[in-house]
N, CA, C and O atoms as a DFTB+ gen file, in Angstrom:
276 C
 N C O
     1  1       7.367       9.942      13.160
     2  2       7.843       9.522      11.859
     3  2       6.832       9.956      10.800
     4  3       5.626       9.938      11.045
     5  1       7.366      10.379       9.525
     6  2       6.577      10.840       8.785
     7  2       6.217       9.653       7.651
     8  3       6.890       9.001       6.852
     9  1       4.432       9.742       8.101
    10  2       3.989       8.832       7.194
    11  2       3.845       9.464       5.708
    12  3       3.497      10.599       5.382
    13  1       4.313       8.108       4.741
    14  2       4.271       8.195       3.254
    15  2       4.140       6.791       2.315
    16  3       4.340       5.633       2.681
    17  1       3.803       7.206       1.197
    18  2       3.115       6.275       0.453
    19  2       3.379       5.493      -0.343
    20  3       3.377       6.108      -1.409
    21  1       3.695       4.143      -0.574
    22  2       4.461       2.987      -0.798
    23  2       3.746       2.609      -1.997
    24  3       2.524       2.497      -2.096
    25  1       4.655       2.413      -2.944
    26  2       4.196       1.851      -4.289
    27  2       3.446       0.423      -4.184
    28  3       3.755      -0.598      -3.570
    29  1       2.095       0.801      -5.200
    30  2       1.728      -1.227      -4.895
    31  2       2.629      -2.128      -5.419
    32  3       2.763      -3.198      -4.827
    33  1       3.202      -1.933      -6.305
    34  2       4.619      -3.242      -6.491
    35  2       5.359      -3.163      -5.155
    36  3       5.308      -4.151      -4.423
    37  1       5.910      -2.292      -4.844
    38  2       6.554      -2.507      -3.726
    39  2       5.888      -3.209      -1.994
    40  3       6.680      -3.708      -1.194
    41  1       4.899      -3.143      -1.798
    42  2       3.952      -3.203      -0.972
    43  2       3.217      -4.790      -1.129
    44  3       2.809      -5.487      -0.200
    45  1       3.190      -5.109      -2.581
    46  2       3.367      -6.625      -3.191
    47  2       3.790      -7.279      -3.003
    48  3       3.469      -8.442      -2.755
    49  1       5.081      -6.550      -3.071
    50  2       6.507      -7.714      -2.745
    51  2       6.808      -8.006      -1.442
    52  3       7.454      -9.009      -1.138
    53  1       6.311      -7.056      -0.491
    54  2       6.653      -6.845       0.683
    55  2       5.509      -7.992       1.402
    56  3       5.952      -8.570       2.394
    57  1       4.459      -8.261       1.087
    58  2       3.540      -8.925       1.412
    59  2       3.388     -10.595       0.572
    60  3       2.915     -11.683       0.899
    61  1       3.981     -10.121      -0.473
    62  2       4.262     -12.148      -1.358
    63  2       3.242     -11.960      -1.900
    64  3       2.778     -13.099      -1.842
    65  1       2.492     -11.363      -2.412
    66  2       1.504     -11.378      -3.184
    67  2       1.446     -10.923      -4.487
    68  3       2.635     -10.651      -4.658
    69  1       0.819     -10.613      -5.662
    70  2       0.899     -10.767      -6.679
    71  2       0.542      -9.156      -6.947
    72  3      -0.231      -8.759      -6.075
    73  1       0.775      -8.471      -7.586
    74  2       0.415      -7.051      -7.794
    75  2      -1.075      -6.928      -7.790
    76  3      -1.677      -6.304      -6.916
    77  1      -1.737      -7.627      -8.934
    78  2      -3.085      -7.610      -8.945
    79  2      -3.803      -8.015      -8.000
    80  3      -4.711      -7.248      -7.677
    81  1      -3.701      -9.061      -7.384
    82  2      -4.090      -9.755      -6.192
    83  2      -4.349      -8.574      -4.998
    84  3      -5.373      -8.373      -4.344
    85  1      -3.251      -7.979      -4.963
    86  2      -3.102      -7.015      -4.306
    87  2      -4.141      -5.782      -4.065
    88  3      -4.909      -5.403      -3.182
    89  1      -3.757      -5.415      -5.246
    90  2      -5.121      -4.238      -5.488
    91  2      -6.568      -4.692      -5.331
    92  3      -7.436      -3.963      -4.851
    93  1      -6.834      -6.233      -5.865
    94  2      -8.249      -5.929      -5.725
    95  2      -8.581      -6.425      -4.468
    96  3      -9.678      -6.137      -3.990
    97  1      -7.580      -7.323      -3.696
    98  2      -7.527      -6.617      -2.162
    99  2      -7.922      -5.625      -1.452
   100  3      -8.648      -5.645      -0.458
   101  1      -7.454      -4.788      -1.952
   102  2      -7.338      -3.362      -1.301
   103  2      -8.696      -2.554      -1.874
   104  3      -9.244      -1.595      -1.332
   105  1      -9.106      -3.265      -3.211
   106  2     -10.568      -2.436      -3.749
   107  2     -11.608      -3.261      -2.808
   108  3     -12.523      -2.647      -2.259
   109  1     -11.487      -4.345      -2.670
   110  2     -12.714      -5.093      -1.745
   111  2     -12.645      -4.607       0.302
   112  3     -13.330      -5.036       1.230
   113  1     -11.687      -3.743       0.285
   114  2     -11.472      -3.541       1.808
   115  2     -10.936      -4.484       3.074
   116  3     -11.132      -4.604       4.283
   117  1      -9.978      -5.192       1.804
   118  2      -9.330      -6.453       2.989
   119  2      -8.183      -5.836       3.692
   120  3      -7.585      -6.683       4.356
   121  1      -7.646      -4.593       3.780
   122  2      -6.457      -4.163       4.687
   123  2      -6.709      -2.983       4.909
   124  3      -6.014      -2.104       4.400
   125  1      -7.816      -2.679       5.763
   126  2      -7.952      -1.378       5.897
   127  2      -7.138      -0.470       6.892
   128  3      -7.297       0.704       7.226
   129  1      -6.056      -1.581       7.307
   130  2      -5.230      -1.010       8.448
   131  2      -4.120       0.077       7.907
   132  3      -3.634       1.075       8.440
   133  1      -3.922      -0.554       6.590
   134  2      -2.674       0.830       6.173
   135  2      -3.115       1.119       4.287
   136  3      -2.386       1.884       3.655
   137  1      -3.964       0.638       3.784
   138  2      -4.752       0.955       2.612
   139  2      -5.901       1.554       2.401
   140  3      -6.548       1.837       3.409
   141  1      -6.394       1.863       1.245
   142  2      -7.440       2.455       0.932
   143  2      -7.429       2.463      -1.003
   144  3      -6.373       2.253      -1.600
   145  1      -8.517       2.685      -1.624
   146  2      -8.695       2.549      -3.090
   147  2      -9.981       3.430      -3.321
   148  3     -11.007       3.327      -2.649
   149  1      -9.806       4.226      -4.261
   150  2     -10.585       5.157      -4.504
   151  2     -11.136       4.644      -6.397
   152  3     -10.197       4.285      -7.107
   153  1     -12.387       4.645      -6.975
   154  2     -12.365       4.567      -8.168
   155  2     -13.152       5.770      -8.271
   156  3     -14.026       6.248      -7.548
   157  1     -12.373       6.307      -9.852
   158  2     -12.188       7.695     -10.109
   159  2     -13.834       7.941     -10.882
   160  3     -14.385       7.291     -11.770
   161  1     -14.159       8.807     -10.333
   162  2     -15.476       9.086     -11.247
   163  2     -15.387       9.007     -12.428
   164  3     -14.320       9.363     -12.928
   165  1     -16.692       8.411     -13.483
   166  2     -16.829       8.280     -14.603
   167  2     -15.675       7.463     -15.310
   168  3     -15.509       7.919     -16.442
   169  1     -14.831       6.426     -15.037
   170  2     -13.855       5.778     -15.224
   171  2     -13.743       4.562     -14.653
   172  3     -14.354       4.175     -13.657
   173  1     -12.796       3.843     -15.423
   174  2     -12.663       2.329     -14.674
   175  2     -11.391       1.939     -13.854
   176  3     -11.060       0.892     -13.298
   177  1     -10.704       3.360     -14.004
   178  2      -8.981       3.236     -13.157
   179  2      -9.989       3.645     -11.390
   180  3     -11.079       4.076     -11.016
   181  1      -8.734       3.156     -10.851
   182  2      -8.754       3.040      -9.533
   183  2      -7.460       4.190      -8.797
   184  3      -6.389       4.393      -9.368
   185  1      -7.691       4.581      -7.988
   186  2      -6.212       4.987      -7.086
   187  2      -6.416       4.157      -5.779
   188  3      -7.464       3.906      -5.185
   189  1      -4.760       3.698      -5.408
   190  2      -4.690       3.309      -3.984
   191  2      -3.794       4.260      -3.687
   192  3      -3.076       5.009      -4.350
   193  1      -4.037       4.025      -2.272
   194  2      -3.275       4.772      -1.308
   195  2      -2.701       3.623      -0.221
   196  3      -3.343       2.973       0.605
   197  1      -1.672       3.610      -0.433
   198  2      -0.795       2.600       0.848
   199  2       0.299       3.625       1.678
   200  3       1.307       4.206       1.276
   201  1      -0.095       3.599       2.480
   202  2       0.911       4.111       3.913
   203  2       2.217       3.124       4.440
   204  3       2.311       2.118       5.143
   205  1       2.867       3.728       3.923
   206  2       3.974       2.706       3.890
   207  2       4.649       2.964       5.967
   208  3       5.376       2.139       6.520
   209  1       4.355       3.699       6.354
   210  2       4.364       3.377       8.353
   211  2       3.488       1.895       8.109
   212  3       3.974       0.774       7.957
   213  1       2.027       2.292       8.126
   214  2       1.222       1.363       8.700
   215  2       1.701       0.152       8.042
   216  3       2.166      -0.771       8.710
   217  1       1.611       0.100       6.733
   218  2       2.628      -1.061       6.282
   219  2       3.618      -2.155       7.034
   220  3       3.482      -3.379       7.045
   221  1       4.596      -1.406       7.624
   222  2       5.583      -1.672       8.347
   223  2       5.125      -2.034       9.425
   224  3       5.411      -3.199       9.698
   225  1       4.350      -1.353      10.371
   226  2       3.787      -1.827      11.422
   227  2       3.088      -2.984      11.350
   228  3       3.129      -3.855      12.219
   229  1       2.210      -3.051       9.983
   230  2       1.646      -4.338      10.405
   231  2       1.540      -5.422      10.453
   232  3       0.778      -6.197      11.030
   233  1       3.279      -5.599       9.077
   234  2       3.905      -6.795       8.988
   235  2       5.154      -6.845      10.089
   236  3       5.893      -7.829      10.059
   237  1       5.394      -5.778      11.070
   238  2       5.744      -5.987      12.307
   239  2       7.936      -6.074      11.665
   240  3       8.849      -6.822      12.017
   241  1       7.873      -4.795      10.574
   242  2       9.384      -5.338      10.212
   243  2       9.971      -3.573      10.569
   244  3       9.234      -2.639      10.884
   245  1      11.159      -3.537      10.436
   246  2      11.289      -1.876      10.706
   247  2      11.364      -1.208       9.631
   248  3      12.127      -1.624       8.758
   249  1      10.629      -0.048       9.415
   250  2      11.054       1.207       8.241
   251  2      12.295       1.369       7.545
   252  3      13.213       1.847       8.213
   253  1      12.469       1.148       6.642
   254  2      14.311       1.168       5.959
   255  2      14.042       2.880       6.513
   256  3      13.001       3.484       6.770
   257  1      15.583       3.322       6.549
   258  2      15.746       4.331       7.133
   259  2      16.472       4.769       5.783
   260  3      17.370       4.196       5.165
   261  1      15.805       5.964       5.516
   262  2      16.295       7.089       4.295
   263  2      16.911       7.891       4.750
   264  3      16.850       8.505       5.815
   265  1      18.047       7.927       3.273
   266  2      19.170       8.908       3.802
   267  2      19.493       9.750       2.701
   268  3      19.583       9.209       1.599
   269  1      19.705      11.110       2.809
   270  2      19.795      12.044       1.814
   271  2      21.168      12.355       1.547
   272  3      21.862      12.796       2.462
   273  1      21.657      12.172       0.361
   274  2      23.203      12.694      -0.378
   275  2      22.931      13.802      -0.641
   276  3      23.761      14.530      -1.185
């Protein structure tokens, strides 16, 4: 299955947590099982990266299955 990358609102919602909550989650290294957060040189923005497989796997629910029109 091809892993890809899940919006943090979506990944929020999926977990009950609060968007922000979320991220600085993910900036302190509390889910390193399917996240990661990068802060951008010389700046105060951040990038995450959420893997929306590991995601799925690790709240143990199945992958919605995409379908192309």
């Amino acid at each position: 299955m091809k892993s890809q990358r899940i919006k943090t609102e979506k990944a929020a919602q999926l977990l009950g947590l609060p968007v922000q909550t979320l991220r600085v989650f993910i900036q302190h290294g509390k889910f390193p099982e399917f996240a990661s957060a990068i802060k951008k040189e010389g700046s105060k923005h951040w990038i995450y990266y959420i893997n929306a497989t590991r995601l799925y796997e690790y709240l143990n629910i199945k992958e919605p299955i995409q379908t192309v029109i």
